[in-house]
C-alpha atoms as one frame of an Amber mdcrd trajectory, in Angstrom:
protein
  17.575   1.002 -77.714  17.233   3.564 -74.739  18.510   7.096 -75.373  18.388
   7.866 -71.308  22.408   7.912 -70.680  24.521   5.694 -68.626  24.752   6.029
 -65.272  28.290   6.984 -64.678  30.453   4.274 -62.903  30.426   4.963 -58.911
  33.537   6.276 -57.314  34.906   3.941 -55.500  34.263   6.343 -52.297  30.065
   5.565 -53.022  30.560   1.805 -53.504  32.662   1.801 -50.105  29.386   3.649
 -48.548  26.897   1.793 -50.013  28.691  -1.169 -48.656  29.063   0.320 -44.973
  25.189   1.034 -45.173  23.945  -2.255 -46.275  22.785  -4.239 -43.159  22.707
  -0.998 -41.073  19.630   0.272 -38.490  18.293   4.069 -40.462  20.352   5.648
 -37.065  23.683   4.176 -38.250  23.652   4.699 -42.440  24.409   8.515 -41.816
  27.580   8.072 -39.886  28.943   4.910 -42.055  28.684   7.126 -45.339  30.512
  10.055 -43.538  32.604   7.601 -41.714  33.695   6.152 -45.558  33.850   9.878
 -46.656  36.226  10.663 -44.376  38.463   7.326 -44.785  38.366   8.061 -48.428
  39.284  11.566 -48.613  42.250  10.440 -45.990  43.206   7.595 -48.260  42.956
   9.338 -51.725  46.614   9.275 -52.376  47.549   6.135 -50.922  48.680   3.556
 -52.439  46.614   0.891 -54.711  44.397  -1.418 -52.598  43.450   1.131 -49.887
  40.003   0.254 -50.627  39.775  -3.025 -48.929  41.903  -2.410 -46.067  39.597
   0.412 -45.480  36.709  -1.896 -45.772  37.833  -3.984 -43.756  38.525  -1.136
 -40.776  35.360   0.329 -40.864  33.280  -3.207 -41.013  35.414  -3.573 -37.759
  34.497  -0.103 -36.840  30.344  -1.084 -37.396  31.113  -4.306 -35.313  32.287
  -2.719 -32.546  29.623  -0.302 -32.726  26.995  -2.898 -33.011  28.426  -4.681
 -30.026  28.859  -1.331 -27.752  24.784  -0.634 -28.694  23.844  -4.138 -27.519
  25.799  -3.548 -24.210  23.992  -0.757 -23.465  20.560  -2.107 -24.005  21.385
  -5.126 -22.287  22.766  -2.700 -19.233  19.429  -0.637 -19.694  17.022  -3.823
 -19.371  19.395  -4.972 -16.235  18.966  -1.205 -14.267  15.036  -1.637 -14.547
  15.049  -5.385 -13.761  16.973  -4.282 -10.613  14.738  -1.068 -10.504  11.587
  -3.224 -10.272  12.808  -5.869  -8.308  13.524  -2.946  -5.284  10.483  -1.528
  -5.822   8.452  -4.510  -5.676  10.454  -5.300  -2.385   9.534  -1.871  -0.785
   6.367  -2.410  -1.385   5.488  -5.868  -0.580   7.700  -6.631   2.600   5.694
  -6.256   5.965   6.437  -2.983   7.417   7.857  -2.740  11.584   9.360   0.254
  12.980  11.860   0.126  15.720  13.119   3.279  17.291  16.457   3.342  18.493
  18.132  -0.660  20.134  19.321  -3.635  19.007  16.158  -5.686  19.236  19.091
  -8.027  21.156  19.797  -5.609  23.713  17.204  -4.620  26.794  14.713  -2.473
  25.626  11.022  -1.355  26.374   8.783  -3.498  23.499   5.504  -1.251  22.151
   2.480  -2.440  20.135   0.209  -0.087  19.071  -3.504  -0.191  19.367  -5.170
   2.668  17.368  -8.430   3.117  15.494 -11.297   0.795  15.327 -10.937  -2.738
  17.111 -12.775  -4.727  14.496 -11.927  -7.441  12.490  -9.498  -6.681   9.551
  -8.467  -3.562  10.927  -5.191  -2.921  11.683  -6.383  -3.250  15.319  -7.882
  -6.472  15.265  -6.854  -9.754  17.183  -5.356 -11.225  13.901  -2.948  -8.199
  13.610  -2.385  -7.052  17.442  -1.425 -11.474  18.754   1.238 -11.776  16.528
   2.836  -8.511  17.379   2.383  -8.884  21.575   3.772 -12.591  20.832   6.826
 -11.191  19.415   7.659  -8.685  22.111   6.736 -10.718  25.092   9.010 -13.545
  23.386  11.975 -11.298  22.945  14.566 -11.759  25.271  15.578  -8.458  25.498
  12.120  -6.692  26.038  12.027  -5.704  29.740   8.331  -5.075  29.654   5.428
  -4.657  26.996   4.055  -1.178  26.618   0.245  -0.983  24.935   0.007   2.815
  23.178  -3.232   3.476  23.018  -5.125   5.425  20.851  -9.106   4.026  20.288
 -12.665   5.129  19.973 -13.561   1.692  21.120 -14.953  -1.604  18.680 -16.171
  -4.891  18.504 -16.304  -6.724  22.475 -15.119  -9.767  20.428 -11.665  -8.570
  19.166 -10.897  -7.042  22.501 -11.419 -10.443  24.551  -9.790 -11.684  22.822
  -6.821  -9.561  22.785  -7.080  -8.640  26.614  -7.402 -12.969  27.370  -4.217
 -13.248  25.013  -2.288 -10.560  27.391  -3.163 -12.283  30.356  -2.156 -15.647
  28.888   1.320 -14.020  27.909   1.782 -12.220  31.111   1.778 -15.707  32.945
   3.810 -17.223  30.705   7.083 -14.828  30.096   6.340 -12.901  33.925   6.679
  -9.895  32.197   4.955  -6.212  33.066   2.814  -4.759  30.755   1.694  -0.960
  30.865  -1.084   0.880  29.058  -0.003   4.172  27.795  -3.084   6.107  26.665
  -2.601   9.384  24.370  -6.563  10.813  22.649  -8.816   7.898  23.530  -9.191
   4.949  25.807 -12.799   3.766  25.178 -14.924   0.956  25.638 -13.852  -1.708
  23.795  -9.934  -0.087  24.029  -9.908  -0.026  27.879 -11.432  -3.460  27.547
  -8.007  -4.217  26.702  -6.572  -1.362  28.648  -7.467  -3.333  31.886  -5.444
  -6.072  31.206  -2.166  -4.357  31.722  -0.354  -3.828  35.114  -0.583   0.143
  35.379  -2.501   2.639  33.083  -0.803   6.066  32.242  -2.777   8.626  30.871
  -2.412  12.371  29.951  -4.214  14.636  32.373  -6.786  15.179  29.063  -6.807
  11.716  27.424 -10.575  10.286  27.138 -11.221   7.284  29.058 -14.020   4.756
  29.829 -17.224   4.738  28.497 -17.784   1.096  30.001 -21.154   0.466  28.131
 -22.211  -1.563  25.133 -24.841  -0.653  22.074 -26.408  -1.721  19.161 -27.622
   0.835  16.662 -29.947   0.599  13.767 -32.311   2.996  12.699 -36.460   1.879
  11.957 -38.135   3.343   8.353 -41.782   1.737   9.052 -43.419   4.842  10.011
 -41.426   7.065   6.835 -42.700   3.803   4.624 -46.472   4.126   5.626 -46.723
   7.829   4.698 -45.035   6.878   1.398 -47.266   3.585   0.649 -44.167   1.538
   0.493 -44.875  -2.205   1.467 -41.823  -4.113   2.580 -41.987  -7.843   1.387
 -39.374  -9.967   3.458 -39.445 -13.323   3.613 -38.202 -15.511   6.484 -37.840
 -18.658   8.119 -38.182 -18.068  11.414 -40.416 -15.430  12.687 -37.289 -13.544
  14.441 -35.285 -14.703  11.607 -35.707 -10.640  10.356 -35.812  -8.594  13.559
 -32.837  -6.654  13.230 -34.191  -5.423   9.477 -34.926  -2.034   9.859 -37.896
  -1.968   7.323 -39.775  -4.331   9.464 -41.618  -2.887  12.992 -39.920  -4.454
  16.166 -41.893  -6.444  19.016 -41.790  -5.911  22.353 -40.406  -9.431  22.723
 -37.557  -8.518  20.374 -36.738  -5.846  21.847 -36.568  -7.589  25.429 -34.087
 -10.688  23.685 -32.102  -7.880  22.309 -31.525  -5.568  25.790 -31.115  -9.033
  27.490 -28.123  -9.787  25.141 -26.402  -6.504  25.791 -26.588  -6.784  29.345
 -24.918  -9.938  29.283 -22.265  -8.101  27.349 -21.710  -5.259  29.462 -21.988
  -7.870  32.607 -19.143  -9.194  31.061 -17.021  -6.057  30.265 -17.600  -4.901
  34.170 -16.334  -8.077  35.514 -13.289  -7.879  32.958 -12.605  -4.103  34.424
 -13.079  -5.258  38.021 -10.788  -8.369  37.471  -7.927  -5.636  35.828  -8.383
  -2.969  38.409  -9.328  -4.719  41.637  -9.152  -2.505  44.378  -7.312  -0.033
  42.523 -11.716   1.276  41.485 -13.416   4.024  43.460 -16.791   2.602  42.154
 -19.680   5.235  42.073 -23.111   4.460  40.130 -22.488   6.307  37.203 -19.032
   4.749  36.223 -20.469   1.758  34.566 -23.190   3.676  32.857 -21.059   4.358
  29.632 -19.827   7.919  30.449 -16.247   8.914  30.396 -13.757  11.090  31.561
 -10.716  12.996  31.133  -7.464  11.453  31.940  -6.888  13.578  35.136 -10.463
  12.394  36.614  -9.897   8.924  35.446  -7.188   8.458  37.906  -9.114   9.871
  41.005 -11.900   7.144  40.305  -9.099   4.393  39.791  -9.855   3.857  36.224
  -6.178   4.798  35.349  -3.189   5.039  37.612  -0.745   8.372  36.820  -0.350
  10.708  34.253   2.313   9.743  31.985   3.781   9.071  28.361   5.502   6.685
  26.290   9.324   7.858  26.652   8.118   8.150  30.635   7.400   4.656  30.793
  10.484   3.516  28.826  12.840   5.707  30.896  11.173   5.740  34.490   9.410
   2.860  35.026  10.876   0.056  32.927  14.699   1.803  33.357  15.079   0.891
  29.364  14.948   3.865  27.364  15.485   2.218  24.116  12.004   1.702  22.555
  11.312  -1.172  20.041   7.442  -1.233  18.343   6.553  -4.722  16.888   3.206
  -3.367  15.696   2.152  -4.988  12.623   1.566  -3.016   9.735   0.266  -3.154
   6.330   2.857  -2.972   3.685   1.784  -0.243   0.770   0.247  -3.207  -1.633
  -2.004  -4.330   1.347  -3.390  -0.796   2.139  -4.125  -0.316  -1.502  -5.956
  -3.472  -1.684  -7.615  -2.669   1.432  -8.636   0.675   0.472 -10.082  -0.088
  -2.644 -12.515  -3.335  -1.173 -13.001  -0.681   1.882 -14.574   1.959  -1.218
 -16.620  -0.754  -2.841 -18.008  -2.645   0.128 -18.120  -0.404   2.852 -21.310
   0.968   3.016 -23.306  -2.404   2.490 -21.301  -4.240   5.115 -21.789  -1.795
   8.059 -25.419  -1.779   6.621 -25.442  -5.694   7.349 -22.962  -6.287  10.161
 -25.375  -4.965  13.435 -23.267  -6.414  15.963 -22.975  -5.566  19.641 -19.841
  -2.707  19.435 -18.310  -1.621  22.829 -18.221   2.589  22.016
């Protein structure tokens, strides 16, 4: 037989708490035992079978808790479903700014052209159409206003572009105006032309009508270093743009003949946009440009002026809508981050004829 002593028998105040904290998260066993503390010490002179109706108030009392705790995560897990479905929405819908106007109601339509006219920029052909499709369609746009604000780009993306304007101009018999703030260059007054009137400020850059292709040449730096360059080809001009290999004279001739079939085509482009509205002298198809203020005494541009100017004094619609299409936040990410990891070795490979 043991000697250790029997364990007293438990008040009926511990069995009620031991009963309260069976089945009970760590969080909750604290407050049931005071809660049955308290009910006990309340009910300590009551009559005979206090015990079960107080058992039977505080299981209610655990219930209710249990059920109030489960409301609240469920409202928890509903505020971030909601949370995340508005953020994903801010970040993924296509981004437009309008300023001012019911898109219904007569207004001057804008589509901005800035940056680099190349493809997959945000002033390329596949993001500038859409946007000049939209406005010209609108009924209430009372003419199309081009902002401008380029270093020039690819000859490509701005036929394109200034063939599309023409096309839409015919169609809807709507004006268009150029409104040029820094730069209007190359292969941005290539498009610049198209429109019925160019305002300018008095010292906006504008023209350099000219075309290039630049590469650099490392056979010279690679003979003093006794580097051998091993290219193979299949077709002997099949490599003539690779600037590890010396150029021929007959390369060089295809190449020049090329860009002057470019630029041939950018000064009948201006000429067809401008008419008589040019003061032609030799150097202003050479590829220089000029200030805003100058660009209007050769013709090149038509009167100083800005965006709200246009809107208000020339179109007589003051509100201004822009249907530029932009990037929404997930897109510029994306496009940042191939931009950082392919950058460098796609300019490296893409030496096509830019308008700059």
């Amino acid at each position: 037989m043991s000697n250790e002593p029997t364990p007293p028998p438990s008040s009926p105040d511990e069995t009620l708490a031991g009963l309260l904290k069976q089945n009970q998260p760590p969080d909750q066993q604290n407050i049931a035992g005071a809660a049955a503390k308290n009910v006990a010490n309340s009910n300590s002179s009551s009559t005979p079978g206090w015990e079960r109706a107080t058992l039977e108030k505080l299981a209610f009392a655990a219930l209710n808790e249990q059920k109030a705790a489960r409301r609240w995560k469920t409202f928890v897990r509903l505020a971030w479903l909601v949370f995340l479905i508005a953020m994903a929405w801010v970040v993924l819908r296509p981004e437009s700014s309008g300023v001012g106007a019911d898109m219904t109601s007569a207004h001057t339509a804008v589509v901005e052209i800035r940056g680099e006219i190349s493809a997959g920029s945000e002033a390329s052909s596949d993001a500038i159409l859409p946007a000049l499709r939209a406005a010209f369609e609108d009924d209430g746009a009372k003419a199309v206003v081009l902002l401008i604000n380029s270093p020039g780009g690819s000859p490509v993306q701005a036929g394109m572009i200034n063939d599309e304007i023409e096309r839409l101009k015919e169609k809807h018999k709507k004006p268009v105006y150029a409104v040029v703030e820094e730069t209007c260059a190359s292969a941005a007054y290539y498009i610049a032309v198209a429109a019925d009137e160019i305002f300018v400020d008095k010292a906006s850059i504008v023209g350099s009508i000219g075309v290039l292709m630049d590469s650099f040449g490392f056979t010279g730096l690679m003979d003093k270093l006794g580097v051998e360059r091993r290219l193979m080809t299949a077709g002997e001009n099949k490599g003539f743009l690779d600037p590890f290999s010396p150029q021929t004279d007959k390369q060089r001739a295809y190449a020049q003949q090329m860009l002057n079939q470019i630029h041939t085509q950018f000064i009948d482009t201006v000429k067809k946009g401008r008419g008589k509205k040019l003061k032609e002298t030799p150097e202003m198809f050479s590829g220089l440009f000029w200030s805003g203020q100058q660009s209007i005494e050769l013709g090149l541009a038509d009167q100083l002026g800005t965006l709200d100017f246009v809107a208000r004094e020339v179109v007589k619609a003051e509100d201004i809508v822009d249907y530029t299409r932009r990037d929404n936040v997930a897109e510029r990410l994306a496009k940042r981050f191939g931009a950082a990891l392919g950058e460098g070795t796609v300019k490296a490979l893409r030496n096509l004829p830019q308008l700059r």
